[in-house]
C-alpha positions in Angstrom: 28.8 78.7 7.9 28.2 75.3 6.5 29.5 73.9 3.3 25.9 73.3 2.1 25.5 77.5 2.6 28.2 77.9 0.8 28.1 75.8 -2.5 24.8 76.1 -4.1 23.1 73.7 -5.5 24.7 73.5 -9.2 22.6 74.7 -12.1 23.6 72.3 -15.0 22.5 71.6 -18.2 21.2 68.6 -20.2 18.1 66.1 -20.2 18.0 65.8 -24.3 15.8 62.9 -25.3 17.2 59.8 -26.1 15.6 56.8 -28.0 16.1 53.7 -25.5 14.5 50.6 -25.9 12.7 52.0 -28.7 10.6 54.8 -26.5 11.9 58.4 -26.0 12.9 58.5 -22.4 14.6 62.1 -21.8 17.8 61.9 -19.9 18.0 58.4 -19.5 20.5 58.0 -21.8 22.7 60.5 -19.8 21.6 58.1 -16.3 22.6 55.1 -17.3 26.1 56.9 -18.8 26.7 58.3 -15.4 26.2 55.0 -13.7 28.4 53.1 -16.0 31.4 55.6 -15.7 30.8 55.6 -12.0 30.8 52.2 -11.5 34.1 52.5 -14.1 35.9 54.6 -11.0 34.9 52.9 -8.1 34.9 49.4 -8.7 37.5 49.8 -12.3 39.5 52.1 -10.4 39.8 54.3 -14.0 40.4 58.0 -13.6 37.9 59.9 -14.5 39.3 62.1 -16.9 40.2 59.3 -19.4 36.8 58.3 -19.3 35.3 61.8 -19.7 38.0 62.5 -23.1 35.9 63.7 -26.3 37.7 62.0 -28.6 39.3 58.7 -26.4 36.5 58.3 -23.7 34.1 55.4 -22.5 31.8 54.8 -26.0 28.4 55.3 -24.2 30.0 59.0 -22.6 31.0 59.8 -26.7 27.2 58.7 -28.3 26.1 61.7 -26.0 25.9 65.0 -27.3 27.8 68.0 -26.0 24.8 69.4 -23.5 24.5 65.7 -22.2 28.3 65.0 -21.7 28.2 68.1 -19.3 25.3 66.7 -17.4 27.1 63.4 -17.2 30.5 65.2 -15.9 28.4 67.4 -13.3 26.3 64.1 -11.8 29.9 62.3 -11.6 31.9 65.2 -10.3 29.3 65.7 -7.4 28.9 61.9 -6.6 32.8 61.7 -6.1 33.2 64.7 -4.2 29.9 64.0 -1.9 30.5 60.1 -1.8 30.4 59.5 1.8 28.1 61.8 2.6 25.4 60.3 -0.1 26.5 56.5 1.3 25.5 57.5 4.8 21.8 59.3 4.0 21.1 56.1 1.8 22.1 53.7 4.1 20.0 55.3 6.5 17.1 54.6 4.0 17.7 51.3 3.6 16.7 48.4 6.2 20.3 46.1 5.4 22.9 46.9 3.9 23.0 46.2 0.4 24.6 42.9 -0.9 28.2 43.1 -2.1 27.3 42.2 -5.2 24.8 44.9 -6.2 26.6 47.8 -7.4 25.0 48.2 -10.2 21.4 48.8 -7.9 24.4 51.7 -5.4 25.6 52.9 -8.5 21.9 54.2 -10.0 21.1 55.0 -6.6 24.3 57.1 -6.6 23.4 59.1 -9.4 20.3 59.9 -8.7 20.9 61.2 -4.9 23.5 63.4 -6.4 21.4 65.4 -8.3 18.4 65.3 -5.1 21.1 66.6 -3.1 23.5 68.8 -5.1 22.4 69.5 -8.3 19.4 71.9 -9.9 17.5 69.2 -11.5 14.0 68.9 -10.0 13.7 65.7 -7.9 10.7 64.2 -9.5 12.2 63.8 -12.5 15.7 62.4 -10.9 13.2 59.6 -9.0 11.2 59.4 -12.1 14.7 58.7 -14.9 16.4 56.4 -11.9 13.0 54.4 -11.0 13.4 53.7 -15.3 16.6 53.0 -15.4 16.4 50.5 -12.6 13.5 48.9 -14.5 15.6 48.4 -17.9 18.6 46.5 -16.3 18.3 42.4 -15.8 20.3 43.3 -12.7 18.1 46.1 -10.7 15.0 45.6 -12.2 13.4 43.3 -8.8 14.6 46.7 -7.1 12.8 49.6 -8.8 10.4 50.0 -5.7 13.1 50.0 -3.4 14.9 52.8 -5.8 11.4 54.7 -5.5 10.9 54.8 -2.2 14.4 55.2 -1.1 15.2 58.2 -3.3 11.5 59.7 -2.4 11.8 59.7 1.3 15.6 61.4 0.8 14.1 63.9 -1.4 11.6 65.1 1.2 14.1 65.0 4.4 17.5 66.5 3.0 16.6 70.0 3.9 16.5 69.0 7.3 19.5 66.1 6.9 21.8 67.2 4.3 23.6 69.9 6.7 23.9 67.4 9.7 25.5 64.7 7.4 27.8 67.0 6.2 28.9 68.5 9.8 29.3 64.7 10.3 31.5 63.1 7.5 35.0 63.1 6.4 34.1 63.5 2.5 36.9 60.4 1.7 37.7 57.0 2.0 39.3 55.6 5.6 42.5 55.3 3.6 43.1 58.5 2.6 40.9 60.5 5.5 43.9 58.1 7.7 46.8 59.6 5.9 45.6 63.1 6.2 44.9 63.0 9.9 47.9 61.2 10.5 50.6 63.4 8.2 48.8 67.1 9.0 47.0 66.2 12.2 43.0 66.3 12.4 42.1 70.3 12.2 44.3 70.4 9.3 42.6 67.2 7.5 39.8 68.2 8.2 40.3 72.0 6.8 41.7 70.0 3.4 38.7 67.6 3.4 36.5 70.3 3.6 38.2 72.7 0.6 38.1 69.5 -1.6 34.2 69.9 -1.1 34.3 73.2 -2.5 34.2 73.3 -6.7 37.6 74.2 -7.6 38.7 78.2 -9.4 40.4 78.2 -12.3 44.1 79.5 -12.4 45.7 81.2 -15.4 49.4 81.9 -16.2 49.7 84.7 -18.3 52.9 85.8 -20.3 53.0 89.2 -19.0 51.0 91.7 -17.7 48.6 89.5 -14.9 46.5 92.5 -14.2 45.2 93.6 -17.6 44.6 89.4 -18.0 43.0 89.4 -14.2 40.7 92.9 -15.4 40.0 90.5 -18.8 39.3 87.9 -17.7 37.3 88.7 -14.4 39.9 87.4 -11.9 42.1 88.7 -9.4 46.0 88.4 -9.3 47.6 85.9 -6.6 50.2 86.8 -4.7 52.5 84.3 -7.2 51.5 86.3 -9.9 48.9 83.9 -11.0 45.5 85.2 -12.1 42.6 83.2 -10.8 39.2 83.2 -11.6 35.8 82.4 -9.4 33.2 80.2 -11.4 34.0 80.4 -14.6 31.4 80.6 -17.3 31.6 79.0 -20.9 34.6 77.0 -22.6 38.3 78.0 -22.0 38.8 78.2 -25.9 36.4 80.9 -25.7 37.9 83.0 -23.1 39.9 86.1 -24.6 43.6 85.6 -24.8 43.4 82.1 -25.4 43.5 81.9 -29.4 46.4 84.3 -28.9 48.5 82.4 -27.0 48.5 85.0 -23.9 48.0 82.5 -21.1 47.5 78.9 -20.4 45.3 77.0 -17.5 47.8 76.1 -14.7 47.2 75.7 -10.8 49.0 78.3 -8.6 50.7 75.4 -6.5 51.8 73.5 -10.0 53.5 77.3 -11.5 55.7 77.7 -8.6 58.5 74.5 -9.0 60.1 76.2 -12.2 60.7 79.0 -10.4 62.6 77.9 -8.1 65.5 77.6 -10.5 65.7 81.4 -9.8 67.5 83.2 -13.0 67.7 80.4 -15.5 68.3 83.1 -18.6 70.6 81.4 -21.0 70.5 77.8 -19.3 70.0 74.6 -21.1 67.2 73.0 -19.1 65.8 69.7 -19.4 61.9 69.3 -18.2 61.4 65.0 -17.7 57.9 64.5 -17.3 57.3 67.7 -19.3 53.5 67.0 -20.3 51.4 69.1 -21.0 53.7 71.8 -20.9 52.8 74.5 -18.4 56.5 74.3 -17.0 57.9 74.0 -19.8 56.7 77.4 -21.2 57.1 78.8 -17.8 61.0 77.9 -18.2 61.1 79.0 -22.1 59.4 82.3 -21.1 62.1 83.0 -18.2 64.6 82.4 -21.0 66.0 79.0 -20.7 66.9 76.8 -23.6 64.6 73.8 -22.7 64.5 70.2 -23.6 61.2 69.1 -22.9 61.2 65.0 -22.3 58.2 62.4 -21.7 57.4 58.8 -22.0 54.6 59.3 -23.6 53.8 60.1 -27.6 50.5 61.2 -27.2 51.4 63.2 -23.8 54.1 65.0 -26.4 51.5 65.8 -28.9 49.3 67.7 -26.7 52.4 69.5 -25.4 53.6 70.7 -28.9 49.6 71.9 -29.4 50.1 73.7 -26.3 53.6 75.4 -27.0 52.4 75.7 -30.6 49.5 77.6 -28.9 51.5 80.0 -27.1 53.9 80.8 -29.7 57.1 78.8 -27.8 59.1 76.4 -28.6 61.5 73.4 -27.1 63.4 70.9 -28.2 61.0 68.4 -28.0 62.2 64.0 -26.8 59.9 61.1 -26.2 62.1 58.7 -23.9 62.5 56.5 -21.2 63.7 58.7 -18.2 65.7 55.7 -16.9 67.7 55.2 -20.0 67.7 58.3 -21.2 71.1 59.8 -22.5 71.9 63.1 -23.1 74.1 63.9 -26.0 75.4 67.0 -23.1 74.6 67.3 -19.6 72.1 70.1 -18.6 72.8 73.1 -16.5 69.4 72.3 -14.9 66.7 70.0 -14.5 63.5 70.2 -13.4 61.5 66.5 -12.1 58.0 66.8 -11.6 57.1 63.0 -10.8 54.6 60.7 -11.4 52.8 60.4 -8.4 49.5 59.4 -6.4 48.3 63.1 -6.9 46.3 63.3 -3.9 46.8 67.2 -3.9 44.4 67.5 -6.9 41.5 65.7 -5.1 39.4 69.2 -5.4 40.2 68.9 -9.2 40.1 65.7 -9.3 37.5 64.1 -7.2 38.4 60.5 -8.2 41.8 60.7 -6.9 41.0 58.8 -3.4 38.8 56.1 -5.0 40.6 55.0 -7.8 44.2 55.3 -6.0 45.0 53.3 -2.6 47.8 54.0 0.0 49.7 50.7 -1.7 49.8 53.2 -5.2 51.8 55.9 -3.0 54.1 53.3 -2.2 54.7 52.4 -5.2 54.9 55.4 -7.0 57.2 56.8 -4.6 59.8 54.3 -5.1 59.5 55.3 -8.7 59.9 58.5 -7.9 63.4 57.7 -6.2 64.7 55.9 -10.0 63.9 59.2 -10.9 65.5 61.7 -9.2 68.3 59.3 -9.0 68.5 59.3 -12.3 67.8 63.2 -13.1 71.2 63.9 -10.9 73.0 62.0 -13.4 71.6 64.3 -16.1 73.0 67.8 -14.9 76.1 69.5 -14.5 78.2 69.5 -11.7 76.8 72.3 -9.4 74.1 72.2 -11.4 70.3 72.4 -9.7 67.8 69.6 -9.5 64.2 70.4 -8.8 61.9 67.9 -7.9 58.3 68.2 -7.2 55.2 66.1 -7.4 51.2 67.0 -6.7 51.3 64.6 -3.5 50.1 65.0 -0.5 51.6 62.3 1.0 54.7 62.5 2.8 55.8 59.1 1.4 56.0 60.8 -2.0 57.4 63.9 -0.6 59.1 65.0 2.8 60.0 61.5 3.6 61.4 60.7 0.2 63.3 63.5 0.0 65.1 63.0 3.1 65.9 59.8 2.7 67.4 60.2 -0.7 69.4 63.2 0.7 70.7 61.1 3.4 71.7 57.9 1.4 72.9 59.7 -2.4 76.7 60.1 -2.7 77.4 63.4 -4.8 74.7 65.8 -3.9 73.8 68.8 -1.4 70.2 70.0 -0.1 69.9 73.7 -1.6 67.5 75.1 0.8 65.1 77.6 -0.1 65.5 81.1 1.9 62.3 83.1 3.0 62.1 86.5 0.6 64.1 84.5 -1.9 61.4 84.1 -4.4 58.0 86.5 -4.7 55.0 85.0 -3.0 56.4 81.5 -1.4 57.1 82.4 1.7 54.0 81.4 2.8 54.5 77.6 1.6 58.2 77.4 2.7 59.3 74.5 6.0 62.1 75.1 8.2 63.6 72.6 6.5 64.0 75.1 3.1 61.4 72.6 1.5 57.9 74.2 0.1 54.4 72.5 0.4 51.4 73.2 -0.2 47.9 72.0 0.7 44.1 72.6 -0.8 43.5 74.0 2.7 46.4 77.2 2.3 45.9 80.3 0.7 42.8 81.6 2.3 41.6 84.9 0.5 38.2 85.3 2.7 36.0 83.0 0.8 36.1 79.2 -0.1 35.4 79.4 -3.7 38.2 81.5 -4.2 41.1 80.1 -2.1 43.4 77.1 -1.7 45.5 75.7 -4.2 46.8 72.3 -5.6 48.7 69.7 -2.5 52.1 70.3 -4.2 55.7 69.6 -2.8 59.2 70.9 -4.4 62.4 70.9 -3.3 66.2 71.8 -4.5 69.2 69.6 -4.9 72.5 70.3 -6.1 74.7 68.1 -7.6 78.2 68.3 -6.0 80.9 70.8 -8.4 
């Protein structure tokens, strides 16, 4: 069965009328928003979600109402995650290439094959809004005939084209498509290329009792324990438990590093990198005394909303990891880096176009400060976990080898199969656990896989 079989085309909401130009063109508004935040990830390289914040997103996304910011999200969401796939039928479309320069012409064109292709939005009205908006920029307007015809002639052929381009194309950049096929070897990258295709369920840990919260809340419970649910209608705030503090959103993959602490009841525990908070509560709730630390002020507000939330609470730092200094050493620590997060692609479609292999690099040489530095920050025989939502090697088997090999003072602490409920599926011989989008098949896409996470244990020598 095809991916197009499987996801639908998305039903999505929107199309208010908006004064532009002084004439009420409706949806425009929410067009020309799309293309601007677009062309904000691909050519600005700026994550998505920033751009997409209600109260600290791109200006043009905010001056749209609620309805209209949904549309936007939905028409970006789709054009990330079917990139390559809408490149290749327009280019097909098109007699030359078009210049470098033009982005602004790809970028409406973009848009508008997204919802032809994907989206519930009648196609008439998507070549109608995108012939306009091409018509009302300096930049594109020479090319509103070209939009016309280009997004016409797609219109009347994807039923018969859409399927074949997508049995066709690896759905990412050569960069990141490269590092798949070279770390997990081409079925496997293209098993993970495929899932990131595949809108993404929503995972919930709960404080106790996952099977009244998976009956609740229309789920099922995961062999972790998490609950996850399959297309989730309305707002989270809405959802019951949530006003209660019963449960918060957290990926299956991303719930299972703090419990690899095994029984931490009693234990001073320091969480670096603690925002938003989903391990931190998972650590309070298995009864550690938890320090919860971050660079970041604002990163530390939204945690204390969350904890605040859930009726927890932690000793709460805003530092610098690499100068931080503990008043007492910690009996644990848990580091869950900063990293290229390529194992949230399905979440996070913008993940392979506004990172670049050069970023995992990078990142992963911060990565080694940091879990240099978190061994200073525990007791002897003490455990370090570290983890990250890579897919990349370079940010996790590789690093964690090396550092093994070349840090005076510490021991690999392997995990054992049967050690901890539900992992054994994730665990390497080398006592290391990774995960990819691709694992966890429970019989249908939309309800399997799980975040591209690696952890691993450390001890610091007694």
């Amino acid at each position: 069965m095809s991916v197009a079989d499987r996801e639908p085309r998305r039903t999505v909401s929107g199309d208010q009328e908006h004064r532009d130009g002084g004439d009420f063109v409706a949806g425009l508004a929410a067009r020309k928003a799309a293309a601007r935040l677009l062309a904000a990830v691909i050519d600005a390289r700026t994550p998505l979600d920033g751009l997409t914040d209600h109260e600290n997103g791109h200006p043009q996304y905010k001056a749209l109402d609620l309805r209209d910011r949904g549309l936007v999200r939905a028409i970006l969401v789709t054009a990330l995650r079917y990139r390559m796939t809408i490149s290749g039928l327009l280019a097909r479309r098109l007699e030359k290439p078009l210049p470098p320069n033009a982005t602004a012409l790809s970028h409406i064109l973009h848009v508008a094959a997204a919802q032809i292709l994907f989206l519930d939005i009648p196609d008439s009205a998507a070549v109608d809004i995108a012939v306009t908006h091409a018509k009302s920029d300096p930049r594109t307007v020479r090319f509103s005939g070209l939009v016309n015809g280009v997004l016409r002639t797609l219109a009347r052929a994807k039923e018969t084209e859409l399927p074949v381009a997508l049995a066709a194309t690896d759905e990412a950049p050569k960069w990141f498509s490269d590092r798949l096929k070279a770390t997990y070897g081409p079925e496997k990258a293209r098993q993970i290329l495929e899932v990131h295709r595949v809108e993404a369920p929503v995972d919930f840990s709960v404080k106790a009792d996952p099977e009244l919260w998976a009956e609740k809340l229309g789920g099922i419970v995961l062999p972790t324990g998490t609950v996850r649910v399959e297309n989730l209608v309305g707002p989270v705030t809405e959802l019951p438990g949530f006003a209660d503090g019963a449960w918060w959103v957290q990926d299956a993959a991303a719930s299972l590093p703090a419990r690899l602490f095994g029984d931490v009841r009693g234990l001073r525990v320091a969480d670096l990198c603690a925002a938003p908070g989903g391990k931190t509560a998972q650590l309070i709730l298995a009864g550690a005394k938890v320090t919860a630390i971050d660079t970041s002020k604002n990163r530390l507000v939204r945690l204390t909303q969350n904890l605040d939330r859930l009726g927890l609470s932690a000793e709460i730092v805003q530092a610098d990891l690499l100068k931080y200094e503990p008043k007492e050493l910690f009996d644990a620590v848990l580091l869950d880096a900063p990293c290229s997060s390529t194992g949230t692609v399905r979440r996070h479609p913008d993940v392979p176009w506004t990172k670049t292999a050069a970023d995992a690099e990078k990142l992963a040489d911060l990565q080694r400060r940091l879990l240099a530095r978190a061994v200073t920050l525990v007791k002897p025989g003490g455990r370090i976990v570290f983890s990250n939502c890579s897919l990349d090697p370079l940010e996790g088997e590789d690093l964690y080898r090396a550092f093994l090999a070349g840090t005076a003072g510490i021991a690999d602490d392997p995990l054992r199969q049967a050690e901890i409920a539900g992992i054994d599926p994730f665990l390497t011989p080398q006592g290391t656990l990774r995960t990819t989008p691709a694992d966890l098949d429970l019989g249908s896409p939309g309800i399997s896989g799980l975040d591209g996470f690696f952890a691993a244990r450390i001890r610091r020598a007694g």
